[in-house]
C-alpha positions as CSV (number, residue, x, y, z in Angstrom):
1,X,-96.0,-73.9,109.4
2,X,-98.0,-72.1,106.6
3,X,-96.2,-68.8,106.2
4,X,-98.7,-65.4,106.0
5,X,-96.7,-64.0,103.3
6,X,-100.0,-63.5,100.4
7,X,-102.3,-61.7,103.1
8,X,-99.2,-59.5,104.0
9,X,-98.4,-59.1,100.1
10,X,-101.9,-57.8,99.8
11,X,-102.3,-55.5,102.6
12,X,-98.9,-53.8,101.5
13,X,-101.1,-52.3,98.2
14,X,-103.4,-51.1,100.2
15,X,-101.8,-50.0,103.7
16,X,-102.4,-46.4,105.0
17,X,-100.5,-46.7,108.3
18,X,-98.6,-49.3,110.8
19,X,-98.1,-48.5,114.7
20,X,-96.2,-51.0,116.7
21,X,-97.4,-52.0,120.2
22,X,-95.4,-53.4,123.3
23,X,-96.7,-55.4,126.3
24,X,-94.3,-54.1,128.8
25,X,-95.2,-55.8,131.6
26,X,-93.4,-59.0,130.0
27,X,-89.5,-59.1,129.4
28,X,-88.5,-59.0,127.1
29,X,-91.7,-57.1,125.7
30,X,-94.2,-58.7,123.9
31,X,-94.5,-57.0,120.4
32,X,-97.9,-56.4,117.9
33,X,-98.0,-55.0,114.9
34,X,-101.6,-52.8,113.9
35,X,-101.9,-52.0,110.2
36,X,-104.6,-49.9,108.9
37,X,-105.8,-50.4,105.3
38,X,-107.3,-47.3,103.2
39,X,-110.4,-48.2,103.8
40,X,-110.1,-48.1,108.0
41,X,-109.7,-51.9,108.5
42,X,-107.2,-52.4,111.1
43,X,-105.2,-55.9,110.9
44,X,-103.0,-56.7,114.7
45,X,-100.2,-59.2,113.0
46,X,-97.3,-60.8,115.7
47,X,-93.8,-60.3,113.7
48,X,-92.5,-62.9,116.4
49,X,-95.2,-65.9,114.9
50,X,-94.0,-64.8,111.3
51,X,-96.1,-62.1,111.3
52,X,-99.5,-64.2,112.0
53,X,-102.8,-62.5,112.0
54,X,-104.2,-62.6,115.3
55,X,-107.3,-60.3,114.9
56,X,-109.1,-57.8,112.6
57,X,-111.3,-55.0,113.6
58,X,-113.3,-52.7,111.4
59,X,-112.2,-49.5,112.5
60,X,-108.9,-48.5,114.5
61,X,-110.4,-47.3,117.5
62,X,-111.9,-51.5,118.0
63,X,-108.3,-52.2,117.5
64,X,-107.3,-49.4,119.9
65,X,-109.5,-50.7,122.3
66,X,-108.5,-54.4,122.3
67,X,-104.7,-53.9,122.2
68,X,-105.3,-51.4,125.8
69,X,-107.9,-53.9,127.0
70,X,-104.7,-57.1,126.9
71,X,-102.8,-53.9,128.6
72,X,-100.4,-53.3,125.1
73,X,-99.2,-49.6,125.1
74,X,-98.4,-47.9,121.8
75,X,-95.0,-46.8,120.5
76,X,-95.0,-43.3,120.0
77,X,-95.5,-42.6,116.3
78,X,-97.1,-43.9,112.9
79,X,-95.3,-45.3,110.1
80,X,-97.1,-43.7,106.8
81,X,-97.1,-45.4,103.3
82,X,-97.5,-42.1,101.5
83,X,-94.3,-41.3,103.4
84,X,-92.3,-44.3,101.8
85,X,-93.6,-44.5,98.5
């Protein structure tokens, strides 16, 4: 299995903020991960496929709109780099 460690390594320069999103009509809930880049690029990784990429969208309101389209609901709250570094 190749492992998606160098396109994490990357993004983590240049993240601005990472929301988590559940699928709760499955149990136990499927989780994604959304992380937005600097620039506005949103990135939807699975942390339960070693964190595989499963789609990238220009802007986070495409990403917003695909994760509520496959019926994913948000976890309240962002997680902000400027916040941890």
């Amino acid at each position: 299995m190749q492992s998606h460690a160098p396109a994490l390594a990357e993004q983590a320069k240049t993240w601005k903020f990472l929301e988590l999103w559940v699928d709760p009509v499955l149990f136990p809930p499927k989780v994604l991960m959304l992380v937005s880049d600097q620039d506005g690029t949103c990135r939807i990784f699975n942390p339960a496929s070693d964190y595989k990429l499963i789609v990238t969208h220009s802007n986070y309101e495409a990403a917003q709109e695909w994760l509520l389209d496959d019926d994913y609901e948000r976890v309240k709250g962002q997680l902000l780099a400027e916040e941890i570094f």
